[in-house]
N, CA, C and O atoms as CSV, one atom per row, in Angstrom:
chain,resi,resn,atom,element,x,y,z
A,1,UNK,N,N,0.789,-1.192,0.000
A,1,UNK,CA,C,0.000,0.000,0.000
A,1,UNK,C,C,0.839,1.267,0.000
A,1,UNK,O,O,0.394,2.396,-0.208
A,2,UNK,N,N,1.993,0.980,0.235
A,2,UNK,CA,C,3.054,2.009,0.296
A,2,UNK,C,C,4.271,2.039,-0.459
A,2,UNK,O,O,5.309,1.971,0.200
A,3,UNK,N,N,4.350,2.116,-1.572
A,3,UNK,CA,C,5.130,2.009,-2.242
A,3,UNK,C,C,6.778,2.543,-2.130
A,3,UNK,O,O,7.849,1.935,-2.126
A,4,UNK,N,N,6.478,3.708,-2.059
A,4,UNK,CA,C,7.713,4.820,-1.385
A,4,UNK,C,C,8.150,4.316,0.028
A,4,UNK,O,O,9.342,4.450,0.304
A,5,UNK,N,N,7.564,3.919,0.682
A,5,UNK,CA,C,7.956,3.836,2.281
A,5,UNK,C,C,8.822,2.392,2.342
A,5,UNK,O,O,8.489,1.561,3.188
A,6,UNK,N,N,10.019,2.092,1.363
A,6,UNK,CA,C,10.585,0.740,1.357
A,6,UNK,C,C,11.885,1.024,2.711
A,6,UNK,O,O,12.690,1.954,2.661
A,7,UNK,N,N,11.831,0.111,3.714
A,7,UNK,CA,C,12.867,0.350,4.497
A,7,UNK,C,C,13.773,-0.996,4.743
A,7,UNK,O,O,13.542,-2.205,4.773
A,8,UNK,N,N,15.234,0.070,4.946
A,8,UNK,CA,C,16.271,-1.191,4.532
A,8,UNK,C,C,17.195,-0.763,5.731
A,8,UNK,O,O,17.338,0.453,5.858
A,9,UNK,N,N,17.780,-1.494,6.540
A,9,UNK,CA,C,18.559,-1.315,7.196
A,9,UNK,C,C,20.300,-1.308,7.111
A,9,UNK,O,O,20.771,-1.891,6.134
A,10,UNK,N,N,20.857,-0.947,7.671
A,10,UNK,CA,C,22.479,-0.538,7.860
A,10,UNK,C,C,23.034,-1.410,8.774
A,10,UNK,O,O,22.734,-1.152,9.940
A,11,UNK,N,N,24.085,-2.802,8.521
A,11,UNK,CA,C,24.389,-2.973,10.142
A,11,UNK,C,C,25.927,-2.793,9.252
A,11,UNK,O,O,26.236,-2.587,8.079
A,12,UNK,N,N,26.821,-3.049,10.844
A,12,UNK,CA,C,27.912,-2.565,10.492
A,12,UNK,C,C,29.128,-3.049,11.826
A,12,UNK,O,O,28.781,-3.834,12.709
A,13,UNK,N,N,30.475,-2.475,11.784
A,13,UNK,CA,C,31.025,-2.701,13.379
A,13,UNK,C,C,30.794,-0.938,13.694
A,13,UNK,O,O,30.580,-0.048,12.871
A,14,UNK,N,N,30.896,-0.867,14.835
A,14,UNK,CA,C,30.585,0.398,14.820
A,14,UNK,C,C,32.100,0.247,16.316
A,14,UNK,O,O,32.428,-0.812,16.852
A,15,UNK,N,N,32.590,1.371,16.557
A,15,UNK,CA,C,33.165,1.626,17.563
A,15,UNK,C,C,33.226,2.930,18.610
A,15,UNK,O,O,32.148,3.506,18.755
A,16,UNK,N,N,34.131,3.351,19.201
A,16,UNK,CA,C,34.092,4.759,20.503
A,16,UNK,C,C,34.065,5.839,19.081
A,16,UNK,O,O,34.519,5.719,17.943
A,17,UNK,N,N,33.312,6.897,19.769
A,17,UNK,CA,C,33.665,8.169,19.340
A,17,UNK,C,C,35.191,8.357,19.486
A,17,UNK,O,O,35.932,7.837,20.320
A,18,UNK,N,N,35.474,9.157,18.557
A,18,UNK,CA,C,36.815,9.031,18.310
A,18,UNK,C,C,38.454,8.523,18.522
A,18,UNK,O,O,39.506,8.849,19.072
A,19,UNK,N,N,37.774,7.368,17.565
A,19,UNK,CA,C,38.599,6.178,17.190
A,19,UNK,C,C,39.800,6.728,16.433
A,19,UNK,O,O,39.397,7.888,16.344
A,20,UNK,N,N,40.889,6.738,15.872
A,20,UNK,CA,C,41.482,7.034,15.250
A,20,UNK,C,C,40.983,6.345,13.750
A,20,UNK,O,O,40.409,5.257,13.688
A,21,UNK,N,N,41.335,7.245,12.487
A,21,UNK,CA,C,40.896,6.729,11.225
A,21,UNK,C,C,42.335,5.322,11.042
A,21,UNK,O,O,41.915,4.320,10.463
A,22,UNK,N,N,43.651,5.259,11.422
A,22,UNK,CA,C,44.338,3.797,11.358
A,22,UNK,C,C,44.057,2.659,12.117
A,22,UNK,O,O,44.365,1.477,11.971
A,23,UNK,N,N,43.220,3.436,13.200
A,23,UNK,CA,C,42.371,2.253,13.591
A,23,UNK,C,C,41.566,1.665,13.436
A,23,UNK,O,O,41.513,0.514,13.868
A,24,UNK,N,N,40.480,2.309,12.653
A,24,UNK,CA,C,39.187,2.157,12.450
A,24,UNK,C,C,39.690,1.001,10.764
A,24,UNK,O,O,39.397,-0.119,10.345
A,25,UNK,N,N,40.419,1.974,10.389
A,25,UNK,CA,C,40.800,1.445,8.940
A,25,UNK,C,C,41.270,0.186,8.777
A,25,UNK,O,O,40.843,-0.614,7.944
A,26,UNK,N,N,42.450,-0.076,9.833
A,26,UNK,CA,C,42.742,-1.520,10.384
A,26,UNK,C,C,41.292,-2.961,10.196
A,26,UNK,O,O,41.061,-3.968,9.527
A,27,UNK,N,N,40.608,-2.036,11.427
A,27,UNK,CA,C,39.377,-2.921,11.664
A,27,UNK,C,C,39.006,-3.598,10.467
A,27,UNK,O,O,39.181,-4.800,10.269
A,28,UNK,N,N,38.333,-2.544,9.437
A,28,UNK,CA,C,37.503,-2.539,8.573
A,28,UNK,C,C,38.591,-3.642,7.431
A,28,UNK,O,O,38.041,-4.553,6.813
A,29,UNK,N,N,39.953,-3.425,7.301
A,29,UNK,CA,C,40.579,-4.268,7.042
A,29,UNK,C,C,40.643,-5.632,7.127
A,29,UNK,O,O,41.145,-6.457,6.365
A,30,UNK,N,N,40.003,-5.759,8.267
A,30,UNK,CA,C,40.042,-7.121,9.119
A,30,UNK,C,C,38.875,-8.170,8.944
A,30,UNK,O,O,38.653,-9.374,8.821
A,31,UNK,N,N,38.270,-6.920,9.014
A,31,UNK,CA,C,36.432,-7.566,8.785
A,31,UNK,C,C,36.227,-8.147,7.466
A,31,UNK,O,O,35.678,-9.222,7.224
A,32,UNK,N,N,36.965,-6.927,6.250
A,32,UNK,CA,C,37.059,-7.702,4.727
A,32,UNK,C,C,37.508,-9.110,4.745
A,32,UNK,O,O,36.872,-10.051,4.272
A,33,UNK,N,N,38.688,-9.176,5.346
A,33,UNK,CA,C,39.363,-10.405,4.763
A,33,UNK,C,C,39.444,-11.427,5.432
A,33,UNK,O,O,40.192,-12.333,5.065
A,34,UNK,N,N,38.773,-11.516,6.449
A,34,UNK,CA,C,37.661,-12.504,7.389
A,34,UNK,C,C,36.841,-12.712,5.851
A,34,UNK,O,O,37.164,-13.209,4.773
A,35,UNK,N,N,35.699,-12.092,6.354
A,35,UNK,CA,C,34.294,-11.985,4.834
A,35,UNK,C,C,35.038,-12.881,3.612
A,35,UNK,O,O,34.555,-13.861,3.044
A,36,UNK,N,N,36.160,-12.350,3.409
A,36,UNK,CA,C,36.420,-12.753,1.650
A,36,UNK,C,C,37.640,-14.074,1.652
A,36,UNK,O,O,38.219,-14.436,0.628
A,37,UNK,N,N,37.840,-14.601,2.855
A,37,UNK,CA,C,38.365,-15.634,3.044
A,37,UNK,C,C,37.784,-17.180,3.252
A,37,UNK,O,O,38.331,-18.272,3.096
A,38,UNK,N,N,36.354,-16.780,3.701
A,38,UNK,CA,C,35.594,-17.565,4.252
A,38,UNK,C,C,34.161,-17.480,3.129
A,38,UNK,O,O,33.526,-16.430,3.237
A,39,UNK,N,N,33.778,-18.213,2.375
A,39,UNK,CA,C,33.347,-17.910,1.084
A,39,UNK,C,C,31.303,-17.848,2.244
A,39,UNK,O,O,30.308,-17.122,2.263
A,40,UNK,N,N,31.814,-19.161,2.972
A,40,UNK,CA,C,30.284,-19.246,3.811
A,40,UNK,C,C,29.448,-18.134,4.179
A,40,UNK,O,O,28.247,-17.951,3.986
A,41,UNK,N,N,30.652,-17.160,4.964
A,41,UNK,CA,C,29.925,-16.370,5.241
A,41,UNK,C,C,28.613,-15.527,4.814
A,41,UNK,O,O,27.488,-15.431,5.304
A,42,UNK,N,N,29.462,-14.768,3.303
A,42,UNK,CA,C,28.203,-14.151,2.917
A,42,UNK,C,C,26.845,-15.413,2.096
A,42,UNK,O,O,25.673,-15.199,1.785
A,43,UNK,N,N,27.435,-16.291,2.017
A,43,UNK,CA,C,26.143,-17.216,1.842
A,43,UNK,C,C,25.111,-17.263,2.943
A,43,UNK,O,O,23.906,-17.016,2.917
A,44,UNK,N,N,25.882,-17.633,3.882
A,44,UNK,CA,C,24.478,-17.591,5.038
A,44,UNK,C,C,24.176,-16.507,5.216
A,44,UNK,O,O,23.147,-16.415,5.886
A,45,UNK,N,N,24.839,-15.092,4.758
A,45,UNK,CA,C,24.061,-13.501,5.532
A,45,UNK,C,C,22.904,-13.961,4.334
A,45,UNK,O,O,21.738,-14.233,4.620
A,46,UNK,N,N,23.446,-13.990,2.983
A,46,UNK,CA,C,22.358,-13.867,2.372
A,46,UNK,C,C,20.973,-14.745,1.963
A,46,UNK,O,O,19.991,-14.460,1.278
A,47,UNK,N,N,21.319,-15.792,2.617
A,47,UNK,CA,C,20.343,-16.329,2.863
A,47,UNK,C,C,18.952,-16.196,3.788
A,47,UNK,O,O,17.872,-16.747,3.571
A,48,UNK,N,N,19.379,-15.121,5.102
A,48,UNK,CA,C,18.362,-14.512,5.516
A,48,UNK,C,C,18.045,-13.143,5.016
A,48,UNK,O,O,17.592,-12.274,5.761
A,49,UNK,N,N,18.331,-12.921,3.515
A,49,UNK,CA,C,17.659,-11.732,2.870
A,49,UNK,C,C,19.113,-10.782,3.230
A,49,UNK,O,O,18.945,-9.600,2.929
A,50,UNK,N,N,20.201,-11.025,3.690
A,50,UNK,CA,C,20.746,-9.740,3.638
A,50,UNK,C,C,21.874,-9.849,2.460
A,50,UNK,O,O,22.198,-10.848,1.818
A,51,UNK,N,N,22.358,-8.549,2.377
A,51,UNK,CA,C,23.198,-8.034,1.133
A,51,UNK,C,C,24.813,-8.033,1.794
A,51,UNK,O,O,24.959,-7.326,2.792
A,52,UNK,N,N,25.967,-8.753,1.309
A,52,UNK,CA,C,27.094,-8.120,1.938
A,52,UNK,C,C,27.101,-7.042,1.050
A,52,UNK,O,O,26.599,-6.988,-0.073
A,53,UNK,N,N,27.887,-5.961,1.832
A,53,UNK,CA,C,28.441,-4.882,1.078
A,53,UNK,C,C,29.903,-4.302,2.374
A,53,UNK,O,O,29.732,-3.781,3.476
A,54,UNK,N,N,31.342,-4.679,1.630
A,54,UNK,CA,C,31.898,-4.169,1.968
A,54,UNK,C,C,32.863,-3.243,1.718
A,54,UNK,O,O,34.074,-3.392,1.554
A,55,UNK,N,N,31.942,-1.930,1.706
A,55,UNK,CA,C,32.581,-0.792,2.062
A,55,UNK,C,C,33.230,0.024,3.160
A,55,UNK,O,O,32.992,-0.068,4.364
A,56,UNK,N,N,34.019,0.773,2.608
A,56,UNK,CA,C,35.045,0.875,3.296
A,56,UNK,C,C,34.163,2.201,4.574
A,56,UNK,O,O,33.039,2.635,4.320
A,57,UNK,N,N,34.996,2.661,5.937
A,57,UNK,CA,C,34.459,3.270,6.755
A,57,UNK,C,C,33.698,5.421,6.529
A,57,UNK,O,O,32.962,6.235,7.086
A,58,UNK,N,N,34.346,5.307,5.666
A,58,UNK,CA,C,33.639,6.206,4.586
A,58,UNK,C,C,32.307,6.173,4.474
A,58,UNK,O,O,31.409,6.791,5.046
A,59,UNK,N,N,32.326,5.300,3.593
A,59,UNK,CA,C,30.886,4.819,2.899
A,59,UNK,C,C,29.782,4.761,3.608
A,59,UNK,O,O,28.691,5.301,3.423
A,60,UNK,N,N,30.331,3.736,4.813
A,60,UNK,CA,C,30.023,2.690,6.152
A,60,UNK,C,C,28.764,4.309,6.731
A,60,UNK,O,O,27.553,4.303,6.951
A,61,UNK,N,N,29.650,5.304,6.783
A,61,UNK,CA,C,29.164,6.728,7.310
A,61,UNK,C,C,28.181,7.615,6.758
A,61,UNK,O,O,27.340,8.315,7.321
A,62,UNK,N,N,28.514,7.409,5.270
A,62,UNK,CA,C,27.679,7.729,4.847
A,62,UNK,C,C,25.973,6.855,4.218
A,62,UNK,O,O,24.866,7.234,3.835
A,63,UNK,N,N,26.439,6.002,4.362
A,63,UNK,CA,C,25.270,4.798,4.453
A,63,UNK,C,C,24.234,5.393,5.270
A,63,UNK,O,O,23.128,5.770,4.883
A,64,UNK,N,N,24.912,5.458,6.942
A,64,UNK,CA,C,24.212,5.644,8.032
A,64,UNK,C,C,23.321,7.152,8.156
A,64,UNK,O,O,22.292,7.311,8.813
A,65,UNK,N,N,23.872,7.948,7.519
A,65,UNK,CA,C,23.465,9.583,7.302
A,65,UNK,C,C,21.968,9.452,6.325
A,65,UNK,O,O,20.849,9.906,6.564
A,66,UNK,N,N,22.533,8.540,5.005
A,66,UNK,CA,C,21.571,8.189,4.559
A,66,UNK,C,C,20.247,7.723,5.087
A,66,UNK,O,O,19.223,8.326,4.767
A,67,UNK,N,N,20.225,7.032,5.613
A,67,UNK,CA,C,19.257,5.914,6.241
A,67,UNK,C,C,18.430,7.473,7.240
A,67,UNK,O,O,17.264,7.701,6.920
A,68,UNK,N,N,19.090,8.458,8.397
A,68,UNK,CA,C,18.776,8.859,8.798
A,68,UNK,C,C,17.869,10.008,8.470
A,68,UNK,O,O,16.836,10.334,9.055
A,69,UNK,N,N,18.584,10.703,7.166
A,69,UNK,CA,C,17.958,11.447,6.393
A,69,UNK,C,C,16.667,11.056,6.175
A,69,UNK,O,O,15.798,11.908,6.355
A,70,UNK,N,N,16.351,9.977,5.834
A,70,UNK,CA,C,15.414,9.510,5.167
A,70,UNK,C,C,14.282,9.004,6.586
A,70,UNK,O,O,13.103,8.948,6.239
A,71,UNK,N,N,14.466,8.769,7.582
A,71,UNK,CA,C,13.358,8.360,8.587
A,71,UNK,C,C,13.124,9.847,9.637
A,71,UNK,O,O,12.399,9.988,10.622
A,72,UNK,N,N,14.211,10.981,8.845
A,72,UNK,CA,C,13.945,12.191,9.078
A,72,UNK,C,C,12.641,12.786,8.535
A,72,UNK,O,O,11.788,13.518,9.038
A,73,UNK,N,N,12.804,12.153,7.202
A,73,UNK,CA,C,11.931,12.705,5.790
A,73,UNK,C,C,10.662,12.108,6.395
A,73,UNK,O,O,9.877,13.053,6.462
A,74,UNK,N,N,10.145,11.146,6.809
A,74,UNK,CA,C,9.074,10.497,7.281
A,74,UNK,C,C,8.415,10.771,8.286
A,74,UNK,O,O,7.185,10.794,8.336
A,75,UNK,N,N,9.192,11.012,9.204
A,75,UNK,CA,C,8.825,11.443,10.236
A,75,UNK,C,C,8.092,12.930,9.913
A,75,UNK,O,O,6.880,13.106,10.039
A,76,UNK,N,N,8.759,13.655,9.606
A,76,UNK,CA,C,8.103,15.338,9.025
A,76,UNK,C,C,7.093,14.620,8.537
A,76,UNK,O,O,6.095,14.667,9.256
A,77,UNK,N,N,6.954,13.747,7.238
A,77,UNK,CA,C,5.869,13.421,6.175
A,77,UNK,C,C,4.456,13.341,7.409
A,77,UNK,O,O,3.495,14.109,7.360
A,78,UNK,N,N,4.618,12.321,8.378
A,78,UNK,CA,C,3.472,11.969,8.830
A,78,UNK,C,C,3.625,13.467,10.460
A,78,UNK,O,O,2.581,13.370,11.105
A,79,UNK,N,N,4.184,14.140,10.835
A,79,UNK,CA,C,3.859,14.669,11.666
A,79,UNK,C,C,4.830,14.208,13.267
A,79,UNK,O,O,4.493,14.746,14.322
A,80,UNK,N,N,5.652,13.496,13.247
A,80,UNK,CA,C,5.771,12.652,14.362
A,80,UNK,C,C,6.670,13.837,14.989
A,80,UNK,O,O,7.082,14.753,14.278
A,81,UNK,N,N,6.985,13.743,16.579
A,81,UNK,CA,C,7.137,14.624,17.279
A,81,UNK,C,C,7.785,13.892,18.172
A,81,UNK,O,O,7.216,12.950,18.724
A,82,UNK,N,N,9.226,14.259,18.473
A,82,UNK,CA,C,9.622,13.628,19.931
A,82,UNK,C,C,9.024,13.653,21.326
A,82,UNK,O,O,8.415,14.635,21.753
A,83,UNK,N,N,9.222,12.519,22.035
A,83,UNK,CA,C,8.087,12.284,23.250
A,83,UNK,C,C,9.394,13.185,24.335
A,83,UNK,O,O,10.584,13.414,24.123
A,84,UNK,N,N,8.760,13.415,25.159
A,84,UNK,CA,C,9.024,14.428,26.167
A,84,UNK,C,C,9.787,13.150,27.164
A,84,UNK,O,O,10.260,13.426,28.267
């Protein structure tokens, strides 16, 4: 009934507010070649409907901005109002 209203989620590693970017970069390093060593993995993510996508901590950021923007946009659309 809602055509426009398709929602998709973001997961990710997430870590402390300010992490260093050789650290973070490390990580994200780590996480790839885990993922792309181990062929299983993304078979079973995607078998419960999810997508790998590994991008780098950049992206990772702007993914998340995305997503927010957009349940920003909805929220205005229908009126919603933070609870006290």
């Amino acid at each position: 009934g809602y055509p426009g209203l398709r929602m998709e989620s973001i997961q990710g590693v997430f870590g402390p507010k300010g992490i260093s970017t050789a650290v973070r970069d490390q990580i994200a390093a780590d996480v790839r070649a885990v993922i792309e060593a181990d062929p299983s993995i993304p078979q079973r993510l995607q078998t419960t409907g999810q997508v790998v996508d590994l991008r780098g901590p950049q992206d990772f950021a702007a993914g998340i901005k995305e997503l927010q923007d957009k349940l920003a946009a909805i929220a205005r659309l229908v009126d919603l109002k933070p609870t006290q």
